[in-house]
C-alpha positions in Angstrom: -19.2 9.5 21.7 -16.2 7.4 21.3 -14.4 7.3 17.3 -16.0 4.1 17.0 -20.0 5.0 17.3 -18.9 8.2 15.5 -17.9 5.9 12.6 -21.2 3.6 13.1 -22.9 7.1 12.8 -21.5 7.5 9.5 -23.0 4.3 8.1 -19.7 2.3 9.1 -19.4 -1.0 10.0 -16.4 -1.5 12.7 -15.2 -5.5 12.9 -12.5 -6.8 15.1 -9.9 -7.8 13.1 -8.3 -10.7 16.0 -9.7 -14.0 18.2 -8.7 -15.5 21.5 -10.0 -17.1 24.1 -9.3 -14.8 26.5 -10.9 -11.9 25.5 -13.7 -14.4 24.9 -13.9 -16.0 28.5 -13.0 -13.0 29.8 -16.1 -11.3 28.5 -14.0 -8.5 27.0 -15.6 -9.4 23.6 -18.9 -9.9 25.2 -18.5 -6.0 26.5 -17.5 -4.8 23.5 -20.4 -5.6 21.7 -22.8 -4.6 24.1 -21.4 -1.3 24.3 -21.6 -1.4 20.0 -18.0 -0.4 19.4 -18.0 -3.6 17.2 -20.4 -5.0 14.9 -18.3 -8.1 13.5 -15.2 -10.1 13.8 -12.8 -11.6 11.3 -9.9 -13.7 11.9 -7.3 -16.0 10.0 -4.4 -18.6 10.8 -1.8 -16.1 11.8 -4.2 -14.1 14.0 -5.1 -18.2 15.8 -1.4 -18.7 15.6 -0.7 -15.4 18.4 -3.4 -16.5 20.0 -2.3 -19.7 20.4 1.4 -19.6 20.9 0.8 -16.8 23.7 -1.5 -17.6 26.0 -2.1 -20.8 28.0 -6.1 -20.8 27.4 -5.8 -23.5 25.0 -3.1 -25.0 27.0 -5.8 -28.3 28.0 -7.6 -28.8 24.9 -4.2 -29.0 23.1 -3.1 -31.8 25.2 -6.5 -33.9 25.2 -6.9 -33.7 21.4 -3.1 -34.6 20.7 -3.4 -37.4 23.3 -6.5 -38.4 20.8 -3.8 -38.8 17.8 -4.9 -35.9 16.1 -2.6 -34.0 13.3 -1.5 -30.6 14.3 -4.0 -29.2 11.3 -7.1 -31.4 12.9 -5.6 -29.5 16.8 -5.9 -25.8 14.6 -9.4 -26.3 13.2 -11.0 -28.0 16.3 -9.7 -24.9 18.5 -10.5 -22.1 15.9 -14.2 -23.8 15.4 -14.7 -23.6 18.9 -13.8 -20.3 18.8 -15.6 -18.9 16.1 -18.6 -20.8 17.6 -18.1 -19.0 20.4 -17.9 -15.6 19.5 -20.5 -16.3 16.6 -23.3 -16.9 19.9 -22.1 -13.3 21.3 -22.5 -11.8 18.3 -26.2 -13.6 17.8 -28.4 -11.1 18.9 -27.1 -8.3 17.0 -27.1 -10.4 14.1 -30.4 -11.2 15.3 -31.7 -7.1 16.0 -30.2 -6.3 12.7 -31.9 -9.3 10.3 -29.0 -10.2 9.5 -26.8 -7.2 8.7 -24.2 -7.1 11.0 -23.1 -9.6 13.7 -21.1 -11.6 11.3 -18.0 -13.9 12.6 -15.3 -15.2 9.6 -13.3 -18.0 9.4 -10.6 -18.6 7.1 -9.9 -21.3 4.7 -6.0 -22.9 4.7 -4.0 -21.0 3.0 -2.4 -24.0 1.4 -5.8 -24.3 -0.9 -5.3 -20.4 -1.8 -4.6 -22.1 -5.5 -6.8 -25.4 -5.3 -10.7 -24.6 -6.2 -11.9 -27.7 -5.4 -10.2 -27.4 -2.5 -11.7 -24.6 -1.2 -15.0 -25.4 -2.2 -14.4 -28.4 0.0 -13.2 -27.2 3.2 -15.8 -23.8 2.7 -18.6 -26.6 2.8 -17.1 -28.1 5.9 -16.1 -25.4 8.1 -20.1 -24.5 7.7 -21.2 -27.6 8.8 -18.8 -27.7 11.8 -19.3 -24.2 13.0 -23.0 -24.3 12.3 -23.7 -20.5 12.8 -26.4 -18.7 10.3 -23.6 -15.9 11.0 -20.6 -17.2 9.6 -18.6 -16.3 6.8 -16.3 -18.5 5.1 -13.1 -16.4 4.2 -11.9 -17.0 0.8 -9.0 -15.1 -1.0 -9.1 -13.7 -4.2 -6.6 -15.3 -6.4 -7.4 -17.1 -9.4 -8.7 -20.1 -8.2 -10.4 -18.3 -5.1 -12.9 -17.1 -7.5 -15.0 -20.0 -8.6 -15.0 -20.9 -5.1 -16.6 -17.9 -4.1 -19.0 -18.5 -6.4 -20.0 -22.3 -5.9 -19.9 -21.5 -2.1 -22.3 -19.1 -1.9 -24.6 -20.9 -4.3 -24.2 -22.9 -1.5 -26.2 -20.8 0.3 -23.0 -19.8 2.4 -21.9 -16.6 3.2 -18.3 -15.5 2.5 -15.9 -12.7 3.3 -13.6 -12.5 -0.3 -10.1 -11.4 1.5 -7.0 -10.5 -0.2 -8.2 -8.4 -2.9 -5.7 -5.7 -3.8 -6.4 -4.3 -7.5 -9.5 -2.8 -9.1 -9.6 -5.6 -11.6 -9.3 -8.1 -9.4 -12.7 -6.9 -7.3 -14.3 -6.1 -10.7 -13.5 -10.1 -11.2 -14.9 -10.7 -7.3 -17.8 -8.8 -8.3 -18.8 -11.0 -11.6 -18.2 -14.2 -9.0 -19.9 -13.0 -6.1 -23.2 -11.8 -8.5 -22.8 -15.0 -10.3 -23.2 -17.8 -6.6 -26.0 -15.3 -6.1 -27.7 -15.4 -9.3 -27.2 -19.9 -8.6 -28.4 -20.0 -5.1 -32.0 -17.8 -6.5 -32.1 -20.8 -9.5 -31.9 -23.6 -7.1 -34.5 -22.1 -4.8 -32.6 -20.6 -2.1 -33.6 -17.4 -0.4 -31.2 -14.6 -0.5 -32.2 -13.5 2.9 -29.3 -15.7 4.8 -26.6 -15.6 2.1 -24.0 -12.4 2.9 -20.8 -11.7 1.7 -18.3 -8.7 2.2 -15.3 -7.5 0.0 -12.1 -7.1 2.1 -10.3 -4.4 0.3 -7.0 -4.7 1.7 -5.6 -0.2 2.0 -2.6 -0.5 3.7 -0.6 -2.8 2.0 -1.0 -0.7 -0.9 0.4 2.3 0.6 3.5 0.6 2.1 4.1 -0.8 -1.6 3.4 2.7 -3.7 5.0 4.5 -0.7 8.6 2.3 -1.2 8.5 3.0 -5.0 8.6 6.7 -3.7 10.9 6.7 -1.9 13.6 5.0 -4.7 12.1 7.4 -7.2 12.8 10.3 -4.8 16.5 8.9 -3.8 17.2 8.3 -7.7 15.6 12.0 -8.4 16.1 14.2 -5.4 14.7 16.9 -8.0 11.2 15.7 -7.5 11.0 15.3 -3.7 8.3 17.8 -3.3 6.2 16.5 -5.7 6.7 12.8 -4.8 6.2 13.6 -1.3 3.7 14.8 -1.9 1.8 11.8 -3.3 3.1 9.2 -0.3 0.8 7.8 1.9 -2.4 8.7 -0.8 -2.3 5.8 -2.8 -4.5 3.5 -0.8 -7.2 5.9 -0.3 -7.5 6.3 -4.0 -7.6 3.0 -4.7 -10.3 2.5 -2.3 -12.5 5.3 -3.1 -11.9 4.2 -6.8 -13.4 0.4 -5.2 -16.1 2.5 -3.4 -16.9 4.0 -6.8 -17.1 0.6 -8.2 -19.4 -1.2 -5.4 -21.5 1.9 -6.0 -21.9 1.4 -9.9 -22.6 -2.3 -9.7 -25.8 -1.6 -6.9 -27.4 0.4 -9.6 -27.1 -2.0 -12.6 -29.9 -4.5 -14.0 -28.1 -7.3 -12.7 -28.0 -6.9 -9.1 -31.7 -5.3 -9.5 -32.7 -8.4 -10.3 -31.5 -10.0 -7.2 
């Protein structure tokens, strides 16, 4: 059993964190699926940006739409939707097998709205409607305007994958915004059933961050190597399992019940 199904077999959910059309003509994602080492697939602008810049699959739709006067941000989204469409239809009949569970594809909002809510709300609403997959999520990050977004969008009835989230507080905050779009889309009639949305608790960033901070404490205080070694490289996993702890609390409260 390869690491992956062993992590499937522990109730784990492995996505592909990158895009290209390569691997997508190429059947390489098609494979990967069908052997169920992956169950999802996120991406974002600088993961479309390698993708891009390195390979000359896109090389002919690149010239046809800039012949058609369109803005190098029109060129992006026009290639990235037909990606995500794309690997949205190979992930379909998982998504399909599973009711919904897995099988989800995400696409990621411009990072120059990370601080515009309207904004987001805006281009959430039509990347949807352009990618038209029932398993799409709409990446959002978690800054402060991020979280009304999440919730108006998913009262939307779409589903969103909250990225960038770092601190406890903040997720507690993603939490109160995520149950909240819920708690709209059930008032205005919408079933729950095709609305999803994941947390993206970001782990490593945290250790390379703590880890630094170590390491000056430990060259200021040579004293305390041991015990600061000690504690590089733990950080993250704290932090997550202290998240974990979290999601875990919030499934067992009235609220979510309700839902």
């Amino acid at each position: 059993m390869t690491t992956l199904l062993q992590l499937q077999a522990l109730g784990q959910s492995p996505w592909q964190d990158n895009i290209s059309r390569t691997q997508l003509r190429s059947g390489g994602l098609a494979r990967m699926v069908a052997d169920g080492d992956i169950t999802g697939l996120t991406s974002n602008p600088t993961i479309f940006e390698q993708a891009i810049g390195k390979s000359d699959a896109y090389d002919t739709e690149l010239r046809s739409y800039a012949s058609a006067g369109l803005s190098a941000e029109q060129i992006f989204y026009a290639l990235a939707v037909e990606d995500i469409q794309a690997a949205a239809d190979v992930f379909q009949p998982l998504y399909a097998r599973s009711k919904g569970r897995e099988g989800f594809v995400s696409l990621e909002v411009s990072p120059r709205l990370a601080h515009d809510t309207a904004g987001t709300i805006g281009e959430a609403q039509r990347l949807a409607q352009q990618v038209q997959r029932p398993n799409l999520m709409i990446k959002i990050p978690a800054t402060r305007a991020g979280l009304p977004a999440i919730t108006a969008t998913l009262a939307a009835g779409i589903s969103v994958n909250v990225t960038l989230i770092f601190s406890l507080q903040r997720y507690r905050e993603v939490i109160d915004a995520h149950l909240a779009g819920i708690e709209q889309a059930l008032a205005a009639g919408r079933s729950l059933a095709g609305i999803a949305s994941v947390a993206s608790f970001f782990v490593s960033r945290v250790d390379s961050m703590i880890d630094k901070q170590l390491a000056d404490r430990i060259a200021a205080d040579p004293a305390a190597q041991p015990q600061l070694q000690a504690l590089r490289g733990r950080a993250a996993i704290a932090n997550a399992r202290l998240a974990y702890q979290l999601f875990s609390e919030t499934m067992q409260t009235p609220r979510w019940s309700a839902l």
